[in-house]
C-alpha distance (Angstrom), angle and dihedral (degrees) to the residues before:
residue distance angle dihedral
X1 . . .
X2 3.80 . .
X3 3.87 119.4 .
X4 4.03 118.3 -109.4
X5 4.13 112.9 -106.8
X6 3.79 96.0 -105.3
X7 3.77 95.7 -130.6
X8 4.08 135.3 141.5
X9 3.90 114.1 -103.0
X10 4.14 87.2 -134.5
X11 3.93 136.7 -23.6
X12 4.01 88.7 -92.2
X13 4.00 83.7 75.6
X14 3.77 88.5 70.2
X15 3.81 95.7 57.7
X16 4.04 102.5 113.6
X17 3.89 137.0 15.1
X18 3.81 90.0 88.4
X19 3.92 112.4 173.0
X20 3.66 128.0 -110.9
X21 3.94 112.0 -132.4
X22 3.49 131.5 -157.2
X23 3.89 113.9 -118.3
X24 3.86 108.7 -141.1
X25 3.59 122.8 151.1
X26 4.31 97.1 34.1
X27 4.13 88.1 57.0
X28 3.94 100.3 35.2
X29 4.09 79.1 117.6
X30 3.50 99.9 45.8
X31 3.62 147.5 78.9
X32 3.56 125.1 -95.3
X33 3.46 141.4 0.6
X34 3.43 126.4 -66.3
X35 3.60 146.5 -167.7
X36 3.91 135.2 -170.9
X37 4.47 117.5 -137.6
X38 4.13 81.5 -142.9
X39 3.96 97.4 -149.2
X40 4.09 93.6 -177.0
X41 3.60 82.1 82.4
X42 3.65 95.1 75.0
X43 4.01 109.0 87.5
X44 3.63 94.3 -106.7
X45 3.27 90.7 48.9
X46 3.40 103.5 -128.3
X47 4.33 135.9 74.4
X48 3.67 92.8 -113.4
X49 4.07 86.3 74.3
X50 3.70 79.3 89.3
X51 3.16 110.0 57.4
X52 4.02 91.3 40.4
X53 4.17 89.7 63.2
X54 4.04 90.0 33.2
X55 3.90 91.8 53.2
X56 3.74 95.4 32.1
X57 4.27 91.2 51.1
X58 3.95 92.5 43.8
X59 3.98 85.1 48.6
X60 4.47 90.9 46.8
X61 4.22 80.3 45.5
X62 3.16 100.5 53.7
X63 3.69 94.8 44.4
X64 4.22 94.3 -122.9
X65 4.17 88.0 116.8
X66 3.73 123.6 57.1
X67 3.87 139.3 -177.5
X68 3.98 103.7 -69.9
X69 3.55 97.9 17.6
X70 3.55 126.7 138.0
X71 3.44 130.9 -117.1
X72 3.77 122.8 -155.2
X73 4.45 124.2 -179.3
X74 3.72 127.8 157.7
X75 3.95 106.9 -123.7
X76 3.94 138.9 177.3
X77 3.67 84.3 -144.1
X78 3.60 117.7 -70.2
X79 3.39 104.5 61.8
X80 3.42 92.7 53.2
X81 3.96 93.3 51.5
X82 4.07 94.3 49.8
X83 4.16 83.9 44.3
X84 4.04 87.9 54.6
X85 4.01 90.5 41.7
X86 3.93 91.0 57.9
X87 4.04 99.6 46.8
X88 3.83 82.8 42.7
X89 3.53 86.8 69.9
X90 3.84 102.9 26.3
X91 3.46 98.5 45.3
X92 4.06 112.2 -105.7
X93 3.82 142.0 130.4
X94 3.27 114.4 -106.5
X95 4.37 131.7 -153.1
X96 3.53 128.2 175.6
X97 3.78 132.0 -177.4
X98 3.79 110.3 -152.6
X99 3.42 133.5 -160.8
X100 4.16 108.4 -111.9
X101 4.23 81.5 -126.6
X102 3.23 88.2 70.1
X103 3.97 112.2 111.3
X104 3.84 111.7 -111.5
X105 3.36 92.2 -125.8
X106 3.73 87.0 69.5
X107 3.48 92.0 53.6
X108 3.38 95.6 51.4
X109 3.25 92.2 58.5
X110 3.59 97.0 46.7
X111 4.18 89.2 64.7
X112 3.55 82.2 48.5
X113 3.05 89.0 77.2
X114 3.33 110.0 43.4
X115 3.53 100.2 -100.6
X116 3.72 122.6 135.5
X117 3.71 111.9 -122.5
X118 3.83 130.5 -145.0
X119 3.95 111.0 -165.3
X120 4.01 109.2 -148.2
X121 3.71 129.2 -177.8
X122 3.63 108.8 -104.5
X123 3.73 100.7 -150.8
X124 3.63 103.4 58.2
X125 3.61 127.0 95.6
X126 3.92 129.2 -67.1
X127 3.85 90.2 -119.8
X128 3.91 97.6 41.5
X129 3.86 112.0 127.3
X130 4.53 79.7 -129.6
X131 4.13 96.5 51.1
X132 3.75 107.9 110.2
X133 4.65 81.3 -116.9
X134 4.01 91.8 61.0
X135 3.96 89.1 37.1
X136 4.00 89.7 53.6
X137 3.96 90.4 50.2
X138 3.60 94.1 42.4
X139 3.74 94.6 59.6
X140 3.88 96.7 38.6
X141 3.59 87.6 62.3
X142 3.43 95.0 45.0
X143 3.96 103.9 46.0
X144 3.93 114.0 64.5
X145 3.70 117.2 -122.1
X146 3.65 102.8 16.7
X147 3.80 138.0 138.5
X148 3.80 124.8 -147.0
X149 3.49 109.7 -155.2
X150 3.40 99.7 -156.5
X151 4.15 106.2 -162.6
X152 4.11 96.5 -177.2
X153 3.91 87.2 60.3
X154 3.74 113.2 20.8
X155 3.75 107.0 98.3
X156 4.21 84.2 -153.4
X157 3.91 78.7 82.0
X158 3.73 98.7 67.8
X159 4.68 86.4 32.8
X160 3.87 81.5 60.5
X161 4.14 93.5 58.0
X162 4.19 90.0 37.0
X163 3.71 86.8 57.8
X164 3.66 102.4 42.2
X165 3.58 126.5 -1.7
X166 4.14 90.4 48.7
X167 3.48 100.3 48.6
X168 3.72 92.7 49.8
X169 3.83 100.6 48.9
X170 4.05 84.1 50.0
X171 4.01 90.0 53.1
X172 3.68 93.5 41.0
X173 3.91 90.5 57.5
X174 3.50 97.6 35.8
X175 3.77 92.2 -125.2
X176 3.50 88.2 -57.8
X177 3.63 99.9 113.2
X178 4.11 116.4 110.9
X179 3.87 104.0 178.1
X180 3.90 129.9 29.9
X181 3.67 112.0 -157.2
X182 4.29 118.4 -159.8
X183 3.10 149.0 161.6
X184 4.30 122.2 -109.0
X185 3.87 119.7 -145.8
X186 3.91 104.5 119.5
X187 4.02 96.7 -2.9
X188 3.23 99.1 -125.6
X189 3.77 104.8 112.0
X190 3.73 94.7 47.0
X191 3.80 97.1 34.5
X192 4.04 92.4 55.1
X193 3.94 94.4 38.1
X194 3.76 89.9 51.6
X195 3.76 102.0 45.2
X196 3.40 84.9 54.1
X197 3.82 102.4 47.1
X198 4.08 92.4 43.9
X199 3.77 89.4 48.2
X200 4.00 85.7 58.3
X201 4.05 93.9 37.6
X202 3.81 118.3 -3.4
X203 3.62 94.6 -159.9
X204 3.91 95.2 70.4
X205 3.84 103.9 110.3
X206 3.81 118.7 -130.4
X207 3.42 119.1 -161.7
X208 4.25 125.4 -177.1
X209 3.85 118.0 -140.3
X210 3.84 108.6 -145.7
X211 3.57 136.7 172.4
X212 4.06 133.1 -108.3
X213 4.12 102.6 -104.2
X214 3.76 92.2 42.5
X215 3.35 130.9 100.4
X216 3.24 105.4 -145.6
X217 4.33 103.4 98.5
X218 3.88 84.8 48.0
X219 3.92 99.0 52.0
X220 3.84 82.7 50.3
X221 3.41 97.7 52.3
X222 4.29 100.4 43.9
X223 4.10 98.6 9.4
X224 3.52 80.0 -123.1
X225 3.81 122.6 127.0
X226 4.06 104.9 -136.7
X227 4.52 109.8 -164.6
X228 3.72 78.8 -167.7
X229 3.67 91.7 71.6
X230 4.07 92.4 59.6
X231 3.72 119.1 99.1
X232 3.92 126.4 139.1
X233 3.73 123.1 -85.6
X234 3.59 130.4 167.4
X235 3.83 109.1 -133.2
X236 3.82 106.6 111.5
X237 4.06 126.2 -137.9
X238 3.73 85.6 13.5
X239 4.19 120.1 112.5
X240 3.69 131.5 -28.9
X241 3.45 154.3 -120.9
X242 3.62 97.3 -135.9
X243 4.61 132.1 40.9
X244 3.83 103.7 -93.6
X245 3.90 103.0 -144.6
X246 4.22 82.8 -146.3
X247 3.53 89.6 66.4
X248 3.90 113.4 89.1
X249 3.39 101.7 -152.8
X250 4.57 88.8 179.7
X251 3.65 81.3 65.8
X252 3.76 104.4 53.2
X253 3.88 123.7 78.1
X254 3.71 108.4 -156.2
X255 3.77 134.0 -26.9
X256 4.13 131.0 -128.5
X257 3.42 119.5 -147.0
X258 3.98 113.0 -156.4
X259 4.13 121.6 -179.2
X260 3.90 127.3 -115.9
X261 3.81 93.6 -109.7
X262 4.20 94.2 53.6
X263 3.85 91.0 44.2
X264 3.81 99.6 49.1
X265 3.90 88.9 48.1
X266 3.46 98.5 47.7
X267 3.94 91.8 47.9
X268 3.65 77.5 61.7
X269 3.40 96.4 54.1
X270 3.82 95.0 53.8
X271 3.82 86.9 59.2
X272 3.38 87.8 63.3
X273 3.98 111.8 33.3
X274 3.91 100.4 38.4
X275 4.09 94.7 17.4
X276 3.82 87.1 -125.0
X277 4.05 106.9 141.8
X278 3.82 101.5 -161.2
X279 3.65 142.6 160.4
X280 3.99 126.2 -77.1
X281 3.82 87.5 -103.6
X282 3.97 99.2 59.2
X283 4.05 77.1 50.2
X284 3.38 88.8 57.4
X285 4.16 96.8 49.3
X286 3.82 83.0 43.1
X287 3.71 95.5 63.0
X288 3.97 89.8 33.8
X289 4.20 78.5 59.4
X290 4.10 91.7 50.8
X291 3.72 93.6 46.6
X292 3.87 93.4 43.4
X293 3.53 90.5 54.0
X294 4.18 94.7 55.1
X295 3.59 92.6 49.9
X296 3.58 87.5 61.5
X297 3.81 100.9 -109.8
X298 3.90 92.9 141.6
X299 3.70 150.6 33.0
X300 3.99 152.4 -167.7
X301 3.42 83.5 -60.5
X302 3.54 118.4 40.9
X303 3.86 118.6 110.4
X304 3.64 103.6 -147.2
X305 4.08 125.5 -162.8
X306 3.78 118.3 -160.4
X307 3.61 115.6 -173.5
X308 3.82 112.0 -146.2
X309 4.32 105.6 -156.6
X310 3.93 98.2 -152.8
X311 3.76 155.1 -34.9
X312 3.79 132.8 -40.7
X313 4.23 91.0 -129.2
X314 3.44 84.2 70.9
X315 4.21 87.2 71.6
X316 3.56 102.8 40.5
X317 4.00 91.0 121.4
X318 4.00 86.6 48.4
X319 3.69 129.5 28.8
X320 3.37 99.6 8.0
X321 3.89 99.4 48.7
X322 4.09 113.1 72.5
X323 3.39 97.2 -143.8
X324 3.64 92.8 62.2
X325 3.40 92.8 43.6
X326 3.96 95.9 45.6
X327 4.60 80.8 45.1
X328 3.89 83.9 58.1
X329 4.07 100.0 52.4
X330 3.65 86.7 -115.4
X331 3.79 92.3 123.7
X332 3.38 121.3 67.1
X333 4.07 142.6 146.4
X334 4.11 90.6 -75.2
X335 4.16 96.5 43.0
X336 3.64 106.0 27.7
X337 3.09 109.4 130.0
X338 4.10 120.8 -141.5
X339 3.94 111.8 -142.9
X340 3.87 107.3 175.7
X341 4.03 111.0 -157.4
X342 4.03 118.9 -179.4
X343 3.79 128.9 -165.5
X344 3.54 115.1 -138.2
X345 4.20 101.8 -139.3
């Protein structure tokens, strides 16, 4: 009898099962011991591949999405990617509005793959007929036999994490883990990996990273949403401008806000401590992690988990180009960083 070729059906196989790494070198100073969920691993490279196949499944189960339908989500980048990966391979149209911050590698990518790509100002508001929300609900209505996913509202977001990303992190760690450390934009990462984690030990701190000019930190604080907290930044999947209904707020203990300059430096730095090249958002949890840390929020024996969302290709345009960088006033005398290329003649 002849042995089977030990071979994946399709990529969408490969979604899940991402390792947890040991951070070394980044936390030598620092209390603790932690450990980064490295999401890159999954084939689309970023966490969101879950919720694409979890949402997408649910929708095929439920019989709301049918061969040649179209599906339609508003994405900073990611989403939108894992979204065009899955119809790809099971056989839908796929549209995407996009915010205009997000990098242009991104979008790239998104025609890549086929997807159809709506570019929407990013700093408008959440109920202008041109934000990448209103453009989504304009064309669902319009095109016949489509499905808007919906990730800021679609509580399938945060079932995706419960089911997967949650029950991973608490095998990985043996149970051991005491704090779980991610990044906010739609809540559905954190939301799902916490309900999980507090169902198995309620004591496990969970603590949201956001970004200064969102208002996420402030809405968690009062339950009040404050416009005055709005202003652009550039950090991509990270925060918002509007309450998510997939973020459990209940569920989260505090959030850390970190700035656009810290974040893209210290995304950097991971590069070249750990030799992890990821995204400007695990940058951002990374420097939520160092700040954490000085306020006290940890000791000998805290096993921290840091989620980082997706891979640092996915930024070539931004934090990992110089010029950008240098454009941004995030280079100067004390941070500049020296990178000394010859040309062999």
């Amino acid at each position: 009898m002849k042995e089977e070729i030990k071979a994946h059906n399709n990529v969408l196989e490969l979604i899940g099962n991402t390792p947890l790494i040991k951070l070394n070198k980044i936390t030598k100073k620092m209390k603790g011991n932690y450990f980064a969920k490295v999401e890159a691993f999954n084939p689309g490279h970023s966490t969101k591949d879950r919720i694409a196949l979890y949402i997408i499944e649910e929708a095929e189960r439920k019989g709301i999405l049918k061969p040649g339908d179209t599906i339609i989500e508003t994405t900073s980048g990611n989403t939108g990617f894992s979204i065009a990966m899955v119809s790809i391979i099971k056989g839908y149209e796929c549209i995407l509005a996009v915010s205009s911050k997000s990098s242009a590698d991104k979008i790239d990518m998104l025609k890549t793959m086929g997807a159809k790509v709506y570019v929407c100002p990013a700093h408008v508001s959440a109920d202008d007929p041109r934000s990448y929300y209103e453009v989504a609900k304009r064309l669902h209505n319009e095109i016949k036999g489509s499905v808007y996913i919906n990730q800021y509202f679609n509580e399938l977001n945060i079932d995706a994490h419960y089911q997967t990303t949650g029950p991973e992190i608490w095998e990985q760690t043996t149970g051991k883990i005491t704090h779980l450390v991610a990044c906010s934009g739609t809540g559905g990462t954190i939301s799902g990996t916490a309900r999980f984690l507090k169902e198995k030990n309620p004591n496990i701190r969970v603590i949201g990273i956001d970004a200064y000019g969102s208002v996420l930190q402030k809405y968690h604080q009062t339950k009040e949403f404050d416009a005055n907290e709005i202003y652009p930044y550039r950090i991509e999947g990270l925060g918002k401008n509007l309450i998510p209904t997939a973020t459990d707020f209940n569920i989260i203990d505090k959030f850390e806000k970190v700035t656009d300059e810290s974040s893209a430096h210290t995304a950097r730095e991971l590069a070249k401590t750990e030799g992890l090249f990821v995204g400007y958002t695990s940058g951002a949890a990374m420097q939520g992690l160092k700040q954490l840390e000085e306020e006290g929020e940890f000791n000998q024996n805290s096993n921290i988990v840091v989620i980082f969302p997706d891979h640092g290709s996915r930024y070539m345009s931004k934090i990992y180009n110089d010029e950008w960088m240098t454009q941004q006033g995030f280079f100067d005398s004390e941070t500049a960083e020296i990178h000394q290329i010859e040309f062999v003649k």
